[in-house]
N, CA, C and O atoms as a GROMACS GRO file, in nm:
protein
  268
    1UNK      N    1   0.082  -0.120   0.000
    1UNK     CA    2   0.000   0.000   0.000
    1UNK      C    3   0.087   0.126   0.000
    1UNK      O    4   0.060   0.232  -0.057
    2UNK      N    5   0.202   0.094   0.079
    2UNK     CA    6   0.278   0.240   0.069
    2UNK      C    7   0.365   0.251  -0.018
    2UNK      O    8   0.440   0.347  -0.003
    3UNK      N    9   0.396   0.147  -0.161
    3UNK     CA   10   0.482   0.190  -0.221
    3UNK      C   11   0.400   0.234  -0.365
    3UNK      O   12   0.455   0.280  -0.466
    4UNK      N   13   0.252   0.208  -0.349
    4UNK     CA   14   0.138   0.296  -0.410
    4UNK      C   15   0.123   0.408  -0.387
    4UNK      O   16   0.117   0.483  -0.485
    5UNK      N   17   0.110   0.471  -0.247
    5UNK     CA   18   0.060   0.589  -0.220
    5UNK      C   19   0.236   0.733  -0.273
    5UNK      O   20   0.243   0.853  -0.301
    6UNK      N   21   0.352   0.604  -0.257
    6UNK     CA   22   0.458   0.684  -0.279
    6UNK      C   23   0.472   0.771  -0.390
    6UNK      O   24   0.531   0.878  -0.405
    7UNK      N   25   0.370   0.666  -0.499
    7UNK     CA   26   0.374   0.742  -0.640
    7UNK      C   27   0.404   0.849  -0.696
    7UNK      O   28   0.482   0.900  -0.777
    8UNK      N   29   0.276   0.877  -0.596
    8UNK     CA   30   0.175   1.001  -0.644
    8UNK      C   31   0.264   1.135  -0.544
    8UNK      O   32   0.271   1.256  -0.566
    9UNK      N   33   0.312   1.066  -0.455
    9UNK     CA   34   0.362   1.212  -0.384
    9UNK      C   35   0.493   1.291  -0.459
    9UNK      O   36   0.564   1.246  -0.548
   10UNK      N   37   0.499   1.416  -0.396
   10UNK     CA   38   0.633   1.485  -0.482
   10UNK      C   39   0.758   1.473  -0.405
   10UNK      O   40   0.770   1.478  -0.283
   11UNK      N   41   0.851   1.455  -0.498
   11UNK     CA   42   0.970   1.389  -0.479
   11UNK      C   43   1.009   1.455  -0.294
   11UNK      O   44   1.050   1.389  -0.198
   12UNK      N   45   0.988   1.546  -0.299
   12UNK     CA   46   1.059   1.611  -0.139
   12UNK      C   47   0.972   1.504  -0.024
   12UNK      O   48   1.042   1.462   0.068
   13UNK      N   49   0.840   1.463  -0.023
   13UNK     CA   50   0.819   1.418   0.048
   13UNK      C   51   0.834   1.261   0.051
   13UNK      O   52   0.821   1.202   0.159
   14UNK      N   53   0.857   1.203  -0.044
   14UNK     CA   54   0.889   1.071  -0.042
   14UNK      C   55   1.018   1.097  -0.010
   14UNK      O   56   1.034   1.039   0.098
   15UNK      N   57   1.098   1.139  -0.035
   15UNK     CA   58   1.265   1.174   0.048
   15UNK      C   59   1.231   1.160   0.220
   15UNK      O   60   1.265   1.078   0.305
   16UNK      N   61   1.158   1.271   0.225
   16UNK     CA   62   1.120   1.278   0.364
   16UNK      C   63   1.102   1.152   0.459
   16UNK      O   64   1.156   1.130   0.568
   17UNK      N   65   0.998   1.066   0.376
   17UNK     CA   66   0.958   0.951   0.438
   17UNK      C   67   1.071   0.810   0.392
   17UNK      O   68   1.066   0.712   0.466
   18UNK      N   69   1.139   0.808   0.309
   18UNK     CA   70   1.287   0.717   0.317
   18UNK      C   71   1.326   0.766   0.414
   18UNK      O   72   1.350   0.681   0.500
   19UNK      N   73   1.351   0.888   0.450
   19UNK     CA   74   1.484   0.886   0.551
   19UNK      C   75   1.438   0.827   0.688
   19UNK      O   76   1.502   0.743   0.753
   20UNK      N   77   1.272   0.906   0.737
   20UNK     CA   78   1.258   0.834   0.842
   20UNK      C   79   1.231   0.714   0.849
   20UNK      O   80   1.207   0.660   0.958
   21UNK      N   81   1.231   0.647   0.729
   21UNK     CA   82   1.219   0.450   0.736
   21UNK      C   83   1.341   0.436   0.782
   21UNK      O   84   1.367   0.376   0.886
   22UNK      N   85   1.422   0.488   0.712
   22UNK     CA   86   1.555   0.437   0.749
   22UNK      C   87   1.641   0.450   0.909
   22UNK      O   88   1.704   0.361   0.965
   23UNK      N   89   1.613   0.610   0.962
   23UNK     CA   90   1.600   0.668   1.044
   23UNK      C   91   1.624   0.555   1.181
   23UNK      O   92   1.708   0.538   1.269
   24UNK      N   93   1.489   0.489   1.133
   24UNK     CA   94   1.351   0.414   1.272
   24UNK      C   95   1.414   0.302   1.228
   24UNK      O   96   1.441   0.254   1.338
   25UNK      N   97   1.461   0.220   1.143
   25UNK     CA   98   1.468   0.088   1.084
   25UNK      C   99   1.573   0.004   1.218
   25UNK      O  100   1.564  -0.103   1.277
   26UNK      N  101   1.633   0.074   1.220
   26UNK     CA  102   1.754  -0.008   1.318
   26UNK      C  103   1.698   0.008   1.490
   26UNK      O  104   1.760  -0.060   1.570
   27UNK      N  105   1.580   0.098   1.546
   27UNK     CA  106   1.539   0.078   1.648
   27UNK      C  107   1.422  -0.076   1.640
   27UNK      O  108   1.332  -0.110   1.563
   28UNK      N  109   1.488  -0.137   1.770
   28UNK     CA  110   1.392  -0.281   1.763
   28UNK      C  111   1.270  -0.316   1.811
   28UNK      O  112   1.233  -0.433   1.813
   29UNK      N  113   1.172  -0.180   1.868
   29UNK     CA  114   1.068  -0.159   1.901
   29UNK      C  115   0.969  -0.102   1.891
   29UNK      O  116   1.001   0.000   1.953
   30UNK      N  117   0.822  -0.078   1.846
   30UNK     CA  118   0.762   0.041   1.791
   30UNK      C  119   0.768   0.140   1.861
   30UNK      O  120   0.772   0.258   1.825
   31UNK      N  121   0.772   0.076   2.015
   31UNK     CA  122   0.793   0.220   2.114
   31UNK      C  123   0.890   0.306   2.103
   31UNK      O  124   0.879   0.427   2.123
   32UNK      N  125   1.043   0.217   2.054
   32UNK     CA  126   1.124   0.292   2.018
   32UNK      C  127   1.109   0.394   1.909
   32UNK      O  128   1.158   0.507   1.909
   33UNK      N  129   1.004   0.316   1.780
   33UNK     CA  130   1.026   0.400   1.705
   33UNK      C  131   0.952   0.528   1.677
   33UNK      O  132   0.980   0.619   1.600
   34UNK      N  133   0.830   0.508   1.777
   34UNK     CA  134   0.737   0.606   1.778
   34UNK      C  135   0.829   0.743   1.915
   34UNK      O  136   0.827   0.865   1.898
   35UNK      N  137   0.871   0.698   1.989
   35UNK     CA  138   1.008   0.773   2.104
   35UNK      C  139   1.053   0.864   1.966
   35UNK      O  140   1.006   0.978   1.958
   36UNK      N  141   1.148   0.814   1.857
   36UNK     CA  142   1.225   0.882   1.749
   36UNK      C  143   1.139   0.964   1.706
   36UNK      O  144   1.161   1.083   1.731
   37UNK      N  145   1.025   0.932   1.634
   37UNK     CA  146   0.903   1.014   1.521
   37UNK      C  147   0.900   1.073   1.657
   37UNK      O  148   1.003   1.140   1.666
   38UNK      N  149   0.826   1.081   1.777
   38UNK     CA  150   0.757   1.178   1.844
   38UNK      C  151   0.860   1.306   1.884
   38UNK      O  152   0.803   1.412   1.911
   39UNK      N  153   1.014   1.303   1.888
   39UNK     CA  154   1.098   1.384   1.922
   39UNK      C  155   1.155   1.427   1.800
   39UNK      O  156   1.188   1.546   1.796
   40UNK      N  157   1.181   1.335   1.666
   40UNK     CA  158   1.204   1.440   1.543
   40UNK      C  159   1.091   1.574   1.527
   40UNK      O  160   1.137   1.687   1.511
   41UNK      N  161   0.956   1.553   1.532
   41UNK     CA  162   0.868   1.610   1.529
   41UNK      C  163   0.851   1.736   1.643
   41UNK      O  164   0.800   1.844   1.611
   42UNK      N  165   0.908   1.704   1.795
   42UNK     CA  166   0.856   1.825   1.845
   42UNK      C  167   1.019   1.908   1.815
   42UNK      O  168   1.022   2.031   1.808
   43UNK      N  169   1.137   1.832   1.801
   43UNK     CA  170   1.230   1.912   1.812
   43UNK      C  171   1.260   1.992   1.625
   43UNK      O  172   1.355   2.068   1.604
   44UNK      N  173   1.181   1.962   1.539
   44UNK     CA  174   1.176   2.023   1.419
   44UNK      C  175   1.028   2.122   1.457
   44UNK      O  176   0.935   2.136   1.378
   45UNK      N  177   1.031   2.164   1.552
   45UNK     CA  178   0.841   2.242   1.532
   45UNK      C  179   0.905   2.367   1.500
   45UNK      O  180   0.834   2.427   1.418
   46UNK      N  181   0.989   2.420   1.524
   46UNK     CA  182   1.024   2.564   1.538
   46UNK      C  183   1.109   2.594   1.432
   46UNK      O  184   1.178   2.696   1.436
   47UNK      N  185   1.112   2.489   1.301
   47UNK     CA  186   1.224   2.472   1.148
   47UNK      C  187   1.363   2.490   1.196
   47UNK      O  188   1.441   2.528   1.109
   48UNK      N  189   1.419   2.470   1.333
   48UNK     CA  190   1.560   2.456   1.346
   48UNK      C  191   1.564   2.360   1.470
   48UNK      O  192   1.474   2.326   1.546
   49UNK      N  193   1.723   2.320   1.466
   49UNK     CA  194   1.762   2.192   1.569
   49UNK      C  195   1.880   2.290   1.606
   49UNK      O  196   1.956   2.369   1.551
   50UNK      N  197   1.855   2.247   1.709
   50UNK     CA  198   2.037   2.314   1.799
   50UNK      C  199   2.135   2.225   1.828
   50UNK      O  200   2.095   2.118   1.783
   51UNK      N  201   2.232   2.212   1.875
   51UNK     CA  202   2.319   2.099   1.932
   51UNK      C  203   2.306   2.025   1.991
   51UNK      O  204   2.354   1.913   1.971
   52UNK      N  205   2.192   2.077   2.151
   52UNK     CA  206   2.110   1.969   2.230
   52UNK      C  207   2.046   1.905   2.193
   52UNK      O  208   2.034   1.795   2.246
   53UNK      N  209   1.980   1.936   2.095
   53UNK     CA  210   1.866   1.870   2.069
   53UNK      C  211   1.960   1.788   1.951
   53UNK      O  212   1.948   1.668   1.977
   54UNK      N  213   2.046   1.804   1.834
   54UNK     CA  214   2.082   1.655   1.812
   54UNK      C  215   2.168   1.588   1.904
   54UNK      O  216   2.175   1.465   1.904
   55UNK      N  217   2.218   1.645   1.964
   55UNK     CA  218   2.227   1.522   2.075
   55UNK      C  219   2.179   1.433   2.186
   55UNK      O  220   2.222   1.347   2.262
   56UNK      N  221   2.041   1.510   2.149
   56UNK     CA  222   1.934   1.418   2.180
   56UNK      C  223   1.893   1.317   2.106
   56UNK      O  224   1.886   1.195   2.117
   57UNK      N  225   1.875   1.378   2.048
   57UNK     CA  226   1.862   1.308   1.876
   57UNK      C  227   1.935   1.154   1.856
   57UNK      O  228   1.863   1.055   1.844
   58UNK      N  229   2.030   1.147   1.855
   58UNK     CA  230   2.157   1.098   1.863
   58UNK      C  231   2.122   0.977   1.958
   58UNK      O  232   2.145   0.862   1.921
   59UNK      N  233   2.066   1.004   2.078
   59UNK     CA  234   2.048   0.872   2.179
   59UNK      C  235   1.968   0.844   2.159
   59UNK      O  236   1.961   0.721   2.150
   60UNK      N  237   1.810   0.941   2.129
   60UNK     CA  238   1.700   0.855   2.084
   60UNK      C  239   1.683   0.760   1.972
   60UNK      O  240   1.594   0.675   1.968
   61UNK      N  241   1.790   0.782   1.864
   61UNK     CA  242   1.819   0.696   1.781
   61UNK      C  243   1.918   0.588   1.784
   61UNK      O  244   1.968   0.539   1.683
   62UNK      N  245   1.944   0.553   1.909
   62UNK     CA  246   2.080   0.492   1.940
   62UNK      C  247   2.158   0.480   1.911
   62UNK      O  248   2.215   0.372   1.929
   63UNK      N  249   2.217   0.588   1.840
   63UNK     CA  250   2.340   0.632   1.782
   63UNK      C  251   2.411   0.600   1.861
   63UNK      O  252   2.489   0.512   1.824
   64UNK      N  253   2.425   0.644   1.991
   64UNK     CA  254   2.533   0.603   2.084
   64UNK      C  255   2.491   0.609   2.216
   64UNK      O  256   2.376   0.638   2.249
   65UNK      N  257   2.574   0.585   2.287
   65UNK     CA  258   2.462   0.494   2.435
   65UNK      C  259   2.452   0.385   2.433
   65UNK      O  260   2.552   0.315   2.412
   66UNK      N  261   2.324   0.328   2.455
   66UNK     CA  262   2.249   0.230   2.440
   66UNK      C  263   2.317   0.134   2.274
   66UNK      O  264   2.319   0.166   2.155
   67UNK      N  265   2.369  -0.010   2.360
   67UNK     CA  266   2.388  -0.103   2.201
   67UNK      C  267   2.320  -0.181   2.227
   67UNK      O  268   2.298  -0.273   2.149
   0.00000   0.00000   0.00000
């Protein structure tokens, strides 16, 4: 179903939505991955990220920390 609906969308937002597949792909839980979507989302509300916040970023995606 979603590689139907991808079609039709314009290229910026199917970008959009690869990255966060990819993003979420390596967390092993939905909780985890809904944790990632729910903090990309409030920490992009204001169209900028600061340093804290990707380094928030960073653990919520288990970039580093948590193996």
């Amino acid at each position: 179903m979603l590689k139907l609906l991808m079609k039709f969308l314009p290229p910026q937002a199917k970008a959009a939505i690869e990255l966060a597949q990819r993003l979420t792909a390596s967390l092993d839980t939905p909780a985890e991955r809904e944790a990632a979507i729910n903090y990309c989302v409030e920490a992009l509300a204001d169209g900028k990220i600061t340093a804290v916040e990707w380094t928030k970023l960073g653990k919520v995606l288990q970039v580093y920390g948590k193996k």
